[in-house]
C-alpha positions as CSV (number, residue, x, y, z in Angstrom):
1,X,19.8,20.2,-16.3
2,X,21.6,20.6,-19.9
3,X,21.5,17.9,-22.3
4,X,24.3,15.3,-22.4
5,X,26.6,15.3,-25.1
6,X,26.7,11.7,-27.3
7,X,30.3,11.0,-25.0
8,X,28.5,11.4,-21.8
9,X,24.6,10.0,-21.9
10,X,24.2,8.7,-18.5
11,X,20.8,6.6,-17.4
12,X,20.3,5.2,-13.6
13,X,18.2,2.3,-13.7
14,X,16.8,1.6,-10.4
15,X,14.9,-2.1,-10.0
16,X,12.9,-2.4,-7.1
17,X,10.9,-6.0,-6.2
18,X,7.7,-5.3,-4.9
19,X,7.7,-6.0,-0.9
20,X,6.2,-9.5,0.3
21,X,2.8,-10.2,-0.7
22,X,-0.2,-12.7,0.7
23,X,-0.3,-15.6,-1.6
24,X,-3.6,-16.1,-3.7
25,X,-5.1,-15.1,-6.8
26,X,-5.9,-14.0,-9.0
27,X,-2.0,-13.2,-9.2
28,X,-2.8,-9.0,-9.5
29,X,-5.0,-8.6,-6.4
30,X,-2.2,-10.0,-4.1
31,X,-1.7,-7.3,-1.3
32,X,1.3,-6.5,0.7
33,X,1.9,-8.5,4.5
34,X,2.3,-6.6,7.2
35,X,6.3,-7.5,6.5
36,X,5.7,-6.1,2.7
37,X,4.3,-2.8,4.1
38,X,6.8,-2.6,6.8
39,X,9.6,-3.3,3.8
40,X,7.7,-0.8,1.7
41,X,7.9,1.7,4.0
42,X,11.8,0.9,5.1
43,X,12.7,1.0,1.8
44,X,10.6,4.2,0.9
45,X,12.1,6.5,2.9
46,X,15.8,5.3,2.1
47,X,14.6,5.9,-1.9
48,X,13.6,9.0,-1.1
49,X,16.8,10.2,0.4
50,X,18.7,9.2,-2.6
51,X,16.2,9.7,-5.6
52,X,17.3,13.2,-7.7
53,X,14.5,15.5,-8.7
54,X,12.6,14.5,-12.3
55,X,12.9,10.1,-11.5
56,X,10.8,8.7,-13.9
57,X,8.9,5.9,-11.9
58,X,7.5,3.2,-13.8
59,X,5.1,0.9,-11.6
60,X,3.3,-2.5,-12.6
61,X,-0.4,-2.7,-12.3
62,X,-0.5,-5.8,-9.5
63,X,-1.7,-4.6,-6.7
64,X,1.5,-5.8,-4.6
65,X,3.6,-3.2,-6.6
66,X,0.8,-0.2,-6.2
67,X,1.6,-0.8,-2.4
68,X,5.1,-1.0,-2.3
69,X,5.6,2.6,-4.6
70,X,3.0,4.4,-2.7
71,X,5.2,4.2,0.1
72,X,7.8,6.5,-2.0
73,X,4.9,9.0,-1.8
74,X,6.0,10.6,-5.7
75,X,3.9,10.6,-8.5
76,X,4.2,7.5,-10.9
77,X,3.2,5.8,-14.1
78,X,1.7,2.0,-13.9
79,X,2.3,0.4,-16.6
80,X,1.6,-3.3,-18.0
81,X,5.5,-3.4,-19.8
82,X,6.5,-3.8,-16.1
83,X,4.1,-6.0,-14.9
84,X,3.9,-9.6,-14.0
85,X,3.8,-10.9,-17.7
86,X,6.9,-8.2,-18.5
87,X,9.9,-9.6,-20.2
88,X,13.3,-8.0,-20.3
89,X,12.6,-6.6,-23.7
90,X,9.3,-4.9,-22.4
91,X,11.1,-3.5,-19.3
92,X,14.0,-2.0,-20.9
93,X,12.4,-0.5,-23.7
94,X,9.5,1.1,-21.2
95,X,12.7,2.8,-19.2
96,X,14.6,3.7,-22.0
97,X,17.8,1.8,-21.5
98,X,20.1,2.9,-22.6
99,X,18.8,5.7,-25.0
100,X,18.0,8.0,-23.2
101,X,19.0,10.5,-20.1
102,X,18.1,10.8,-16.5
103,X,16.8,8.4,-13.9
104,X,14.4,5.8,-14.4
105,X,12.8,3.5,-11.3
106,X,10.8,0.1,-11.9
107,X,8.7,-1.4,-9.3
108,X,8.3,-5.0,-10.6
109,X,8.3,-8.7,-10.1
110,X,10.7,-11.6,-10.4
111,X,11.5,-13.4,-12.5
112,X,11.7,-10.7,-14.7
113,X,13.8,-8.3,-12.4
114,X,16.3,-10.9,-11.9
115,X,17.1,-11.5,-15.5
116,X,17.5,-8.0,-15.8
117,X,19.8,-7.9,-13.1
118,X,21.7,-10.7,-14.5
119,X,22.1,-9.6,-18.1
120,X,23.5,-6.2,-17.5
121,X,25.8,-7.4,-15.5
122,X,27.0,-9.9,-18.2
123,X,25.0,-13.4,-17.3
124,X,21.8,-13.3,-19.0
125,X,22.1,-17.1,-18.6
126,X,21.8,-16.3,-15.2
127,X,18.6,-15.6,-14.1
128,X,19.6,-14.2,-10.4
129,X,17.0,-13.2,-7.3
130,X,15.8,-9.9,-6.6
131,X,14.9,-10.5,-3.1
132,X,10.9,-8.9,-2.0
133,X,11.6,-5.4,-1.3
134,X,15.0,-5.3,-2.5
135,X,16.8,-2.0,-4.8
136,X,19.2,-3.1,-7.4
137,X,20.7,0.4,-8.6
138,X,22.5,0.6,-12.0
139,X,24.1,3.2,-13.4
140,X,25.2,3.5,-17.4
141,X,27.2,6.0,-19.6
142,X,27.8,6.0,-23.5
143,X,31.1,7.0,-23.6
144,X,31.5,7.3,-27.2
145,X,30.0,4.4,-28.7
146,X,30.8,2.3,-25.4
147,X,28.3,1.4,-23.2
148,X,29.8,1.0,-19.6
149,X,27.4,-0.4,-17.0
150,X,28.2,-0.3,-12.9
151,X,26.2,-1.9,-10.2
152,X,26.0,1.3,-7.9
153,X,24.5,-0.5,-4.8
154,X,22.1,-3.3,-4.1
155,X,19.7,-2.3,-0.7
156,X,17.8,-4.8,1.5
157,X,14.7,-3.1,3.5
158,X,16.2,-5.4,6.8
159,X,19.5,-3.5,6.5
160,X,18.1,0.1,7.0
């Protein structure tokens, strides 16, 4: 694929909660239910329909979110600016937003998702759900100096 021009830099930004989890600690060993895997899986195959070639997948470290992406069966990177101490900051930088090109994927954790959710659509004050196993798909372009940012589609594993 060619590079984009300045006028037409596009980035997909794909957030996607890990699937439900036992409860416990420590926080990091949580695995997934038998709903999480189930969700996992669900959700898995319908990512894998719609990924393009060349996603970047970024995956937290907690165990919860190992599970969930492995279900995606594609290669990933774990890495701690998505994990459960992430911040907005940490995420977006990690992914790129919106400086660079292509199609990025975190599997991560509220509250963190949520807030990311929230603030590109214009109410960082917000602070809105990701539900477990739920795909919040964003699309941007830089259209001169103009950032324009569109919720593509928002998918819940019991839906599919």
């Amino acid at each position: 694929m060619a590079a984009l021009s300045t006028e037409d830099r596009a980035l997909d930004l794909i957030l996607w909660r890990h699937a439900d989890a036992e409860d416990g600690v420590p926080d990091c060993s949580r695995k997934l239910t038998a709903k999480g895997d189930k969700q996992a899986q669900q959700m898995g195959r319908w990512l894998k329909h719609h990924l393009p070639e060349g996603v970047r997948i970024l995956v937290s470290p907690a165990k919860r979110a190992q599970q969930t992406v492995s279900a995606l069966g594609l290669a990933f990177e774990t890495t701690r600016e998505v994990g459960t101490e992430a911040s907005i900051e940490s995420v977006m930088a990690a992914a790129g937003w919106p400086n660079t090109n292509g199609v990025v994927l975190v599997v991560g954790h509220q509250p963190t998702l949520g807030r990311i959710a929230a603030t590109l659509l214009g109410a960082p004050e917000a602070g809105w759900s990701v539900k477990k196993g739920c795909v919040w798909w964003f699309s941007a372009r830089l259209h001169g100096d103009k950032l324009q940012t569109a919720l593509r589609t928002v998918v819940s594993p019991e839906f599919l």
